[in-house]
Each structure stands twice: as C-alpha cells, then as structure tokens.
VEXDREN-2710 file (C-alpha; in Angstrom, 1 decimal):
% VEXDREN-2710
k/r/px/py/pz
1/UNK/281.5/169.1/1.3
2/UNK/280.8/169.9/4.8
3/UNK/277.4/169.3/6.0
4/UNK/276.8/172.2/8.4
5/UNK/278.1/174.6/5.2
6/UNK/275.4/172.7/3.2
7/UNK/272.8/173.4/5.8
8/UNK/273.5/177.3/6.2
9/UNK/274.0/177.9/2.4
10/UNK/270.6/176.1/2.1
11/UNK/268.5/177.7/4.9
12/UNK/270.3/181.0/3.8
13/UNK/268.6/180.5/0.5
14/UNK/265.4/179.8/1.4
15/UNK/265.2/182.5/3.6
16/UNK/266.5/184.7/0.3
17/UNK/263.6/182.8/-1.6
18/UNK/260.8/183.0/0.5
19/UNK/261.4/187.0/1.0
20/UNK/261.7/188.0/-2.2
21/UNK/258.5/186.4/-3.0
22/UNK/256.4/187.6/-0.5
23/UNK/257.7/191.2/-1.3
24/UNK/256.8/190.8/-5.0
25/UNK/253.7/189.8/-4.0
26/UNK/253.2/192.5/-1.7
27/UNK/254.3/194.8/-4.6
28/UNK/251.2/193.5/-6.8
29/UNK/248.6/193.6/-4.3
30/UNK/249.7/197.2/-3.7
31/UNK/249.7/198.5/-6.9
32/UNK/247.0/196.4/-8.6
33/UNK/244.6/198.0/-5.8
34/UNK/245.8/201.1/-5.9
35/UNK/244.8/201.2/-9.6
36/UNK/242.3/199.4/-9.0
37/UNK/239.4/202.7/-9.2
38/UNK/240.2/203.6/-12.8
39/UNK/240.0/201.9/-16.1
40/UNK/244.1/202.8/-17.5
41/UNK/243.4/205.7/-20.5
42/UNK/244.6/203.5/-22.9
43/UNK/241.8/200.7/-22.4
44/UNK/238.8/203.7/-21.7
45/UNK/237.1/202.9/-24.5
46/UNK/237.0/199.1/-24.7
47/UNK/236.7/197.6/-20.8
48/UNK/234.5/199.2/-18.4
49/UNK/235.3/199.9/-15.0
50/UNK/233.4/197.1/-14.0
51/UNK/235.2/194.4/-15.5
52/UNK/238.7/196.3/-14.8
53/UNK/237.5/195.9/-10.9
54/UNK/236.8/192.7/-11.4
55/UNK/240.0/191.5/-12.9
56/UNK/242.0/193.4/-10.3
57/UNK/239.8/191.8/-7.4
58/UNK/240.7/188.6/-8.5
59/UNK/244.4/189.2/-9.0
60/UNK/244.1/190.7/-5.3
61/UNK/242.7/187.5/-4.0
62/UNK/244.8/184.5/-6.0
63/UNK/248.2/186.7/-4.8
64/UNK/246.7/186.7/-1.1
65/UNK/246.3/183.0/-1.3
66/UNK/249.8/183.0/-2.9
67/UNK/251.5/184.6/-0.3
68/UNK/249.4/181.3/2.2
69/UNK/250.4/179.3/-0.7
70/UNK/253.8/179.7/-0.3
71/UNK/254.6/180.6/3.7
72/UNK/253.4/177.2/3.8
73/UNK/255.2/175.3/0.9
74/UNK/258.3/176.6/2.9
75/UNK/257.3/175.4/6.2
76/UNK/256.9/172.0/4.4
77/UNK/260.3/172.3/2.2
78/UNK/262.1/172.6/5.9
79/UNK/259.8/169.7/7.3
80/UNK/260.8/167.6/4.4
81/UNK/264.7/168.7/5.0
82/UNK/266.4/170.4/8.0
83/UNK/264.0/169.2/10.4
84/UNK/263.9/165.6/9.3
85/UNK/260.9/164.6/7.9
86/UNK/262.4/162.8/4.9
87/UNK/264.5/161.0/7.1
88/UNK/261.9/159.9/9.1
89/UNK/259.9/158.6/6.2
90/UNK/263.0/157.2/4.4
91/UNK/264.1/155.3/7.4
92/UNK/261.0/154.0/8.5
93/UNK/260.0/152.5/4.7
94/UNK/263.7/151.3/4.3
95/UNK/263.6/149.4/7.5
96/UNK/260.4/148.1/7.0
97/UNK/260.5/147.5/3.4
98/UNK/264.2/146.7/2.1
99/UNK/265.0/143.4/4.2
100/UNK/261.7/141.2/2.9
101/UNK/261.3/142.9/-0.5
102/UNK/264.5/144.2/-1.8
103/UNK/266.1/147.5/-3.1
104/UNK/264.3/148.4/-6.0
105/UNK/260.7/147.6/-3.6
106/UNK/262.5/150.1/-1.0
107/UNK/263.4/152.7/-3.1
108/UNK/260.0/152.8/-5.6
109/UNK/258.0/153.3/-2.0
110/UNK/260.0/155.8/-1.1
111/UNK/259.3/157.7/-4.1
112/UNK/255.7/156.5/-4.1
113/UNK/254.8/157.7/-0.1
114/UNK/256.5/161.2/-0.8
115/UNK/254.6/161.6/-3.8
116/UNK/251.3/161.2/-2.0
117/UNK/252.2/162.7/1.5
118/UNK/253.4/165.5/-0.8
119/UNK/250.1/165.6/-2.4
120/UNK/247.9/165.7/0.3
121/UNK/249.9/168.8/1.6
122/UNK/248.6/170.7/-1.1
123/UNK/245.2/169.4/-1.6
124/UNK/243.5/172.0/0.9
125/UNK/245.0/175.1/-1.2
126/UNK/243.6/173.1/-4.8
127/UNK/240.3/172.9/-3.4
128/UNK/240.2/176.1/-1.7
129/UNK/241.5/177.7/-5.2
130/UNK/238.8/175.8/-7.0
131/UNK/235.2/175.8/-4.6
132/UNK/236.2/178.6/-3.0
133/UNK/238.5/181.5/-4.9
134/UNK/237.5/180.3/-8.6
135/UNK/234.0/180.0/-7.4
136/UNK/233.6/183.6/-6.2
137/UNK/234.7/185.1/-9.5
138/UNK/232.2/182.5/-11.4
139/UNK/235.3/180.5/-13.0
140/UNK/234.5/177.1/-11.4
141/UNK/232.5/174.4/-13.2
142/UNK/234.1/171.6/-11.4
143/UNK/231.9/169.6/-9.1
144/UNK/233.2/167.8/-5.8
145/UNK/232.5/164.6/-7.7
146/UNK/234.6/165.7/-10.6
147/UNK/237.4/166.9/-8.6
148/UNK/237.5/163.3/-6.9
149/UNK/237.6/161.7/-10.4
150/UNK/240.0/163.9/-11.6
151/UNK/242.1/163.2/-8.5
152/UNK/241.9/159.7/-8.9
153/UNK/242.6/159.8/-12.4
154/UNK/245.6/161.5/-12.0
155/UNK/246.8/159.0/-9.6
156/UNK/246.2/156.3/-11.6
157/UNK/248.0/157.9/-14.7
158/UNK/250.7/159.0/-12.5
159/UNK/251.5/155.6/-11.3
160/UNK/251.2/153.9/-14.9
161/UNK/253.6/156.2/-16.3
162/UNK/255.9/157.6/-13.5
163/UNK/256.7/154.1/-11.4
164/UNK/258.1/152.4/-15.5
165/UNK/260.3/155.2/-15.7
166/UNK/261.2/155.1/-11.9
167/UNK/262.3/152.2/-12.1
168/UNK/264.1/152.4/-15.1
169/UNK/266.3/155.3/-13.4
170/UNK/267.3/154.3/-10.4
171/UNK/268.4/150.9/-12.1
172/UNK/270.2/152.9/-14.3
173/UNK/271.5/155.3/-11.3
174/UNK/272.5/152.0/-9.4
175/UNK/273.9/149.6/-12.6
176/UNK/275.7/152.3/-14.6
177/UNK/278.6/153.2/-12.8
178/UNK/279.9/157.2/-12.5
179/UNK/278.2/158.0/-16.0
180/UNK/274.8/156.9/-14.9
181/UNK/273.4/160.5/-15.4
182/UNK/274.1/160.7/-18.9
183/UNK/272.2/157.7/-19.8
184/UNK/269.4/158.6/-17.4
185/UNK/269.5/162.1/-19.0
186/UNK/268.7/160.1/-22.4
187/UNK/266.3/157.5/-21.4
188/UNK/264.3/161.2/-19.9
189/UNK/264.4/162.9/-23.0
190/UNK/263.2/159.8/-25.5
191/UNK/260.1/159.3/-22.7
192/UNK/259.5/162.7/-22.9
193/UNK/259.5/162.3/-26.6
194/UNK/257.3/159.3/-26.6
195/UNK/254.9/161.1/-24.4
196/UNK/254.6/164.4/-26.9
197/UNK/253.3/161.4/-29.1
198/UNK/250.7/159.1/-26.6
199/UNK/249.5/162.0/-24.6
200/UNK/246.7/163.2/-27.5
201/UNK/245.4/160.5/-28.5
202/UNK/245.8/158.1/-24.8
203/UNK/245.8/160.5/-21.4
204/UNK/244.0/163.7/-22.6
205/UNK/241.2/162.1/-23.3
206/UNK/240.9/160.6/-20.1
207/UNK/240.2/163.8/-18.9
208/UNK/238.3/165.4/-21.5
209/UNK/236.1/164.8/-24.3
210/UNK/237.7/165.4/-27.8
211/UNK/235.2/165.8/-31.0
212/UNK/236.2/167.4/-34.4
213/UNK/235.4/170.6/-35.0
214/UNK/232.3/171.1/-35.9
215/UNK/232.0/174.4/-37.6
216/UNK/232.6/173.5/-41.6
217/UNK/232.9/177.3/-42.6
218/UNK/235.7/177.8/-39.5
219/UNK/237.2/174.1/-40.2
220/UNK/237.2/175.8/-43.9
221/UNK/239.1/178.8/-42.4
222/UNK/241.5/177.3/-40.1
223/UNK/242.4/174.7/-43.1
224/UNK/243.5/177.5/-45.2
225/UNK/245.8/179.2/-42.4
226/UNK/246.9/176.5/-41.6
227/UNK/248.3/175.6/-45.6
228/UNK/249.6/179.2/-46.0
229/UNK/251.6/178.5/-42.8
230/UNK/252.9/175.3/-43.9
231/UNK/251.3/173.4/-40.7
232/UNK/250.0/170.4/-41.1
233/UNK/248.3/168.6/-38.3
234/UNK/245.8/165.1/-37.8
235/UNK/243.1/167.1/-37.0
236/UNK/240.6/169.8/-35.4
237/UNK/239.3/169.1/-32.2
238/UNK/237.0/171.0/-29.4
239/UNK/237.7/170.5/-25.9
240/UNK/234.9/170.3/-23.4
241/UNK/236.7/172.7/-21.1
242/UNK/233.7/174.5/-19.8
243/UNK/232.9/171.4/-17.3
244/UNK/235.4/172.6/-15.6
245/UNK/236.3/176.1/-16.2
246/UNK/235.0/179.1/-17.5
247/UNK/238.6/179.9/-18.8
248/UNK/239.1/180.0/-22.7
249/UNK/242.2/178.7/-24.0
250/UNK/243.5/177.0/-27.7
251/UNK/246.8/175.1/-27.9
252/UNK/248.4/172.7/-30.4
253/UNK/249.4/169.1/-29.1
254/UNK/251.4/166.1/-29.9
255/UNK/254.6/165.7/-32.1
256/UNK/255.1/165.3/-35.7
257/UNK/252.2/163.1/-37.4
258/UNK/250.2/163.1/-34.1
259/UNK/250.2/166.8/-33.7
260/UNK/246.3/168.0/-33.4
261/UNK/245.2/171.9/-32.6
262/UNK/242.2/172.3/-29.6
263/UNK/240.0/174.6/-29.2
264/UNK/238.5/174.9/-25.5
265/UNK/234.4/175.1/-26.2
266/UNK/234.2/178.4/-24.3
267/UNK/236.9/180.3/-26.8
268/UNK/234.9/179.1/-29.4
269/UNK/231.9/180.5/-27.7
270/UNK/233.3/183.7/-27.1
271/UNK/235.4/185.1/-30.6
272/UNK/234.1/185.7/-34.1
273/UNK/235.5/183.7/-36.5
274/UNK/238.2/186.3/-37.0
275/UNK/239.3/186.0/-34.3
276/UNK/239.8/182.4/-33.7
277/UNK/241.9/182.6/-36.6
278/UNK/244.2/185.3/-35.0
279/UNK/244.1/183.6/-32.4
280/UNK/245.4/180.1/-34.3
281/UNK/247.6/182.2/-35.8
282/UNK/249.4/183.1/-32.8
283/UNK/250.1/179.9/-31.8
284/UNK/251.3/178.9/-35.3
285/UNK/254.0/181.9/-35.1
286/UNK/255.3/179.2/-32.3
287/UNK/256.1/176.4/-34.5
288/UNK/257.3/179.0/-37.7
289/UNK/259.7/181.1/-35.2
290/UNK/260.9/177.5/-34.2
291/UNK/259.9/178.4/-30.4
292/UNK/258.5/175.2/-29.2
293/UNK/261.8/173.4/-30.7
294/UNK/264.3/175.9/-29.0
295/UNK/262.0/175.6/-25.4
296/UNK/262.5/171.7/-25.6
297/UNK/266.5/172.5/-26.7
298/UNK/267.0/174.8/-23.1
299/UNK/264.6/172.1/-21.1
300/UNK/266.5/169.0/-22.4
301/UNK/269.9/171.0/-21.7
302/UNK/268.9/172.4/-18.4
303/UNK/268.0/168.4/-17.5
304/UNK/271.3/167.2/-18.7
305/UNK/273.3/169.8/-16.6
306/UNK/270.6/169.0/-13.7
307/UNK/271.5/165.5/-13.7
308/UNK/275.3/165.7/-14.0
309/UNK/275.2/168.1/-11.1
310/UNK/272.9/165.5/-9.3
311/UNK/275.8/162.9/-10.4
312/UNK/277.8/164.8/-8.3
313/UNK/275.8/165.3/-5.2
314/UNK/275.0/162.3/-4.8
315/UNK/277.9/160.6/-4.0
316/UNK/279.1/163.2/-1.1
317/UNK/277.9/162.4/2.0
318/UNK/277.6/166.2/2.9
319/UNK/274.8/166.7/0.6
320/UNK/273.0/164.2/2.2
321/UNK/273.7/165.0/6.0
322/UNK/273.2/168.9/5.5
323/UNK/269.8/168.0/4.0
324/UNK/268.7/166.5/7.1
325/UNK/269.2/162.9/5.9
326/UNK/271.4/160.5/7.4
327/UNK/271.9/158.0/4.5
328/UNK/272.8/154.1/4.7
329/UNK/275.7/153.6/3.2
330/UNK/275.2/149.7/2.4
331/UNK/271.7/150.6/0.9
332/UNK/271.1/152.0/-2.3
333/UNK/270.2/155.7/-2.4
334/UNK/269.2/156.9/-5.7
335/UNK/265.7/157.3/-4.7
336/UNK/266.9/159.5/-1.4
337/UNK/269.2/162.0/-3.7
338/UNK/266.7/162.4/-6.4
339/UNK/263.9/163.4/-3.8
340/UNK/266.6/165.7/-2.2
341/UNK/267.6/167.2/-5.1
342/UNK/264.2/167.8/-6.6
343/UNK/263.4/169.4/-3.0
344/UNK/266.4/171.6/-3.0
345/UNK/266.8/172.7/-6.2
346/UNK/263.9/175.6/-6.8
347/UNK/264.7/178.1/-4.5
348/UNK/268.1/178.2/-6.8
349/UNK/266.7/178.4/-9.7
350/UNK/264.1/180.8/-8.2
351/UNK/266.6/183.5/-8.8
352/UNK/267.5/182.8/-12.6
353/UNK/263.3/182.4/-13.8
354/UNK/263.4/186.0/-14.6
355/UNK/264.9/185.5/-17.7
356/UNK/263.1/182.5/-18.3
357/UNK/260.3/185.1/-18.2
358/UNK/261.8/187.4/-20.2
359/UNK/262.5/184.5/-23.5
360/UNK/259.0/183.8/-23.1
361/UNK/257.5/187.0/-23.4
362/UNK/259.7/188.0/-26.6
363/UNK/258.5/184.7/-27.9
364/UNK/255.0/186.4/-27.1
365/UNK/255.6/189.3/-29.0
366/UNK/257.4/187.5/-32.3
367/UNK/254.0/185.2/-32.5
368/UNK/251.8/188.3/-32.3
369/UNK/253.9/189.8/-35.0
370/UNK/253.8/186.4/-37.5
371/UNK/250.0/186.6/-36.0
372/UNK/249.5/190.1/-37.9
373/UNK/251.1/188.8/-41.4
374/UNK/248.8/185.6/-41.4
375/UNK/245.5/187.5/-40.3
376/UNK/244.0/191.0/-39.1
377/UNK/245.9/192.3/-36.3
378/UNK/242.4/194.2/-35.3
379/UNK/241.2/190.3/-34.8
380/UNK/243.9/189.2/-32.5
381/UNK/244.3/192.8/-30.7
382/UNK/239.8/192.3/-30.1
383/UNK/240.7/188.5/-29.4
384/UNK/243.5/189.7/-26.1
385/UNK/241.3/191.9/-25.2
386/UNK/237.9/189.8/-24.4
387/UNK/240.4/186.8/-23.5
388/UNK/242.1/189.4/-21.2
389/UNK/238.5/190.3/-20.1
390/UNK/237.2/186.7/-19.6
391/UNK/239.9/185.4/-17.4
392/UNK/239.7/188.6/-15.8
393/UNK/243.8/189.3/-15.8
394/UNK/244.1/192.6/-14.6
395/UNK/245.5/195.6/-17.0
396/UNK/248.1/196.9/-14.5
397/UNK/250.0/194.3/-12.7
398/UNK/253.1/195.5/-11.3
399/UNK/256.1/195.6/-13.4
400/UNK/258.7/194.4/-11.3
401/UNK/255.6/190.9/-10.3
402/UNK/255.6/190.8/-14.0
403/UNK/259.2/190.3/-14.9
404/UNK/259.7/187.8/-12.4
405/UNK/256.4/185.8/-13.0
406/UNK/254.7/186.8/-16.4
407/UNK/255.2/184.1/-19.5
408/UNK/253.1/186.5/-21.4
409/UNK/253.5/190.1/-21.4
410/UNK/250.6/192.6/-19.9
411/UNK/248.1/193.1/-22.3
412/UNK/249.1/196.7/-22.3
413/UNK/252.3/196.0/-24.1
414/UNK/251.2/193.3/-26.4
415/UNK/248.8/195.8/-28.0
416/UNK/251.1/198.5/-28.0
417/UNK/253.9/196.3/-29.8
418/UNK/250.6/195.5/-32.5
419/UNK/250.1/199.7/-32.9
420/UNK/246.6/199.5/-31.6
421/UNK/247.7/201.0/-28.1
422/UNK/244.6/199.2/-26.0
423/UNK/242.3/200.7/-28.9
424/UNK/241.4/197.7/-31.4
425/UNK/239.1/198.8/-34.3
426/UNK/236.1/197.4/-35.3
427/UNK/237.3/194.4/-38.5
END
C-alpha cells in the first residue's frame, strides 16, 4: 500500500464527500423556500400557513448552519490527517508520556486528548444550535448553567465508561496476535449488550428525572396495548424533557427484563389519550416486526467487518504515512490506527447511508401499519401531524435531501401510506 495512493484516494474522497453534501443541502434550502408561501393541498385543511412558514424557516436555518457545520468538520478531518495535526499531538504525548509511564499510559492519553481537542472543536456550533438557532424558534429550555452540567456530566460518564473499555482494546489489539479484531469485535458487542441493560436504570437518570406515569386511566390504557401486543416491560416512566427542549418524543429503553417505555412530559402534554396510544403503538410495531433486533444484527455485523478491515490497515505502514502520520515502529500503535480509522472511515460510508435511509423508512411505514391494527389510525395520523407541527419539520423537504438523510419518511408519505392523504378525521 503506497502512501501517496492512500493520500490521493483519500483527499479525492473527501472532496467527493464534502460536495455532494453541500449540493444536497443547497437542494433543500432551495426547494423548502420556494414552497415555502403555500400550505401543500394535501395538508390545507389541518396546518395553517403560519405554522407551515414556520417549520420551513427553521429547516432553512439548521441546513444553513449545516452547510458551516460541515465546511468546517472538513477543514478539521484534513487538520487531523493530511496536514498533520494527529501527528503532532501523537508525537508530542508519546514522547512525553510513553518513556516515564508506559504504553498503555501513552496510548489511553492519546485517545483521551483527541477526544477533548475533538470536543471543543464542536462546542461553538452546539451552543450556537442551542442559545442561538433553537432559541429563535422557541425550542430551547436549556440554561447556560445546564448546558455546563450537562457537559460535565457527559465527560465524567464518558471517561467511566469509555477509558475500561479502552483499555480493554488496545490490550487486546496489542496481546492477541493477527486475530485481535475478532475478539475485540466480541468484547464490543457484550458491552454494548451490558449497556442496553445499565443505561435505564444508571446514566439516564443522571441526566433526567424518571417518575412513573402518573396518569392511572392512560397507565390503564397503555397496560392493555401493551398485553395485546405481547410486550412486557418494568415500567412507565415520564421524562422531564421540557427542561431542556420543547421537542416531544416517546421511546422504549433497555434490554429484556430491564426494558421500560418514556414518555417525554411535553408529548404527554400535547396528544389525547388516543393518541399516545397510537403513538406507543408505533413504537411497539418495532419490537413485533423484530426491527430493533435486525438494526443491532447489521450494526454488530458492520462492526465485525469494520474491525477486520481495521486488522488489516493497521499493520501496513501506507495507511499510516498516507494519513499524515509517521508511526513508531517500536511503539505500540493501536490507539494511532483506531483514531485513524475512525477519522477516515465516514466519508466512505457517506456514500452507502442512502440505503441505510431507505431500511429505516420502510421500517417507518411497517410500524405505522402494525400501529393501525393495534389502535385508530385517525389517532396516530392526528398524533404525526401535531408532532410534525411541534417540532416544526417542514411538509416539503426535498426528495433527493430526504433519501440521503431522512430515517423517517416526510410526513406526506406516512399519511398517504395510512389512506388519510394529510386529512386525518376527527376520532
């Protein structure tokens, strides 16, 4: 592997990357404002023009910060590589660090200073997008304080659970010989298991407080859904999203016995009863159309091809020196390659998200369907809509944007896949 081949194949990609993105971006601006003055036909009778406006405003001004967002995220992928920051910061720690502490000290620093440097990089675009963007458009709850906590928080947890498992790699990467990828690929997937089960009950609520649902005649309603669907779960819970976010959201959580459904207080605040059960019900089609089982199949198989490519790379010196890195042959470099690789790989895979996309929004559209058989489809088609309304996603993104970046498909479609066309009837 020649290292000048590595370097133009890789610049040659980014350059491929960072173009196509802006001009999908452009693409959405453009044709969210230029529909931007009429409510579509299909929704006339249920948003008004106002609240259309709104939705496409916003859209208009998180793509603008996008198109910042990501001019600079390349500028700092090429820092970071061709023009040598990570060799700068990987020689400077090694040299300082390796000779009076030892590999695993070296290498766990390395990991540690990228991860912060990295951070701070993007911290003027998260609080720009929160005081600023999601301000304007009356989303933010979030205080400077909060945003601080949060911050530190996330540190904190980061480094409790990401420096075990650190280290637990790269002794594996440096004790296990040419097969070290398949047992690293293991020991990723059982603490990503482990973690499905803590992360409930142990780190979310760090963030957020938890209670049980305290609606008895919706508990009552969600119980029985949830025993015609054959779900069971530990328990009910409402999340106190609103202190940060006007945004409305319900997900399940956790794996096997320690799976619990949340609510987010402002979804509560905003549907009928009705609704939050179409809603639920959704989420159930999931777990009955064995969706969140066959995501984690393609994720835990995408890692383990991942890693064995990684194996690969990372003993060809190439890979290294066409990255910008001049590695030290008599030091360890696990750390090196898997910052390398983790930088390189997503403008690659860039190109394949589409049908990523695409899986995602059929999944959309075979949970609305189980939705309808477990409750009124006029419920979950009001329930899109004022969601759809609330986190003002506009009606007529572009379609192209949308099969590159949409997990869920345009409300439009979802509600022409139910029969309702944009029209919900009163339940």
């Amino acid at each position: 592997m020649q290292a000048s081949s590595v370097s133009l194949v890789f610049a040659l990609v980014i350059l491929a990357w960072l173009t196509v993105r802006l001009w999908l971006s452009a693409r959405q601006i453009r044709h969210v404002a230029r529909n931007r003055h009429q409510v579509p036909a299909a929704f006339a009778g249920t948003v008004t023009l106002a609240a259309h406006q709104r939705a496409a405003d916003y859209t208009i001004a998180k793509a603008r910060l996008g198109v910042l967002a990501m001019a600079w995220g390349a500028a700092v992928l090429l820092g970071w590589t061709l023009l040598g920051g990570l060799d700068l910061l990987n020689t400077t720690l090694r040299d300082a660090i390796q000779p009076r502490f030892g590999d695993m000290a070296y290498q766990l620093s390395l990991l540690t200073a990228f991860t912060l440097i990295a951070s701070l990089l993007e911290l003027p675009f998260d609080v720009y997008n929160t005081f600023v963007l999601e301000q304007r458009f009356g989303f933010n709850r979030m205080t400077p304080r909060l945003f601080l906590i949060d911050m530190i928080k996330g540190l904190f947890v980061g480094a409790l659970i990401g420096l075990p498992l650190a280290t637990l790699i790269l002794w594996i990467m440096g004790a296990l010989g040419a097969s070290w990828w398949i047992w690293a690929w293991v020991a990723w997937v059982g603490f990503n298991l482990v973690l499905l089960v803590l992360y409930p009950t142990l780190i979310a609520p760090l963030f957020n407080k938890f209670e049980p649902l305290p609606d008895e005649a919706l508990k009552t309603r969600v119980q029985a859904l949830m025993q015609r669907c054959g779900f069971a779960a530990k328990g009910l819970f409402v999340m106190d999203g609103s202190k940060r976010s006007a945004h409305a959201n319900a997900y399940f959580t956790g794996l096997g016995a320690a799976k619990r459904v949340v609510f987010f207080d402002t979804l509560l605040a905003r549907l009928s009863p009705g609704e939050v059960e179409a809603v639920l019900a959704h989420e159930l089609g999931h777990f009955r159309r064995r969706h969140v089982l066959k995501r984690m199949a393609a994720i835990f198989a995408a890692s383990l091809a991942g890693l064995a490519l990684l194996g690969w790379l990372a003993g060809q010196s190439g890979f290294y020196a066409g990255l910008g890195v001049a590695p030290n042959l008599a030091a360890p470099n696990a750390a090196l390659a898997l910052l390398l690789f983790s930088l390189a790989l997503p403008p690659f895979m860039f190109f394949v998200s589409p049908l990523a996309a695409q899986l995602s929004r059929r999944h959309e559209f075979e949970a609305d369907a189980y939705a309808c058989e477990q409750a009124d489809g006029r419920d979950l088609a009001n329930a899109l809509l004022k969601l759809h309304e609330d986190n003002a996603g506009t009606l007529t993104p572009d379609p192209l944007y949308v099969r590159f970046y949409y997990s869920h498909p345009p409300a439009s479609e979802r509600l022409a896949a139910l029969g309702l066309h944009g029209r919900p009837q009163p339940a």
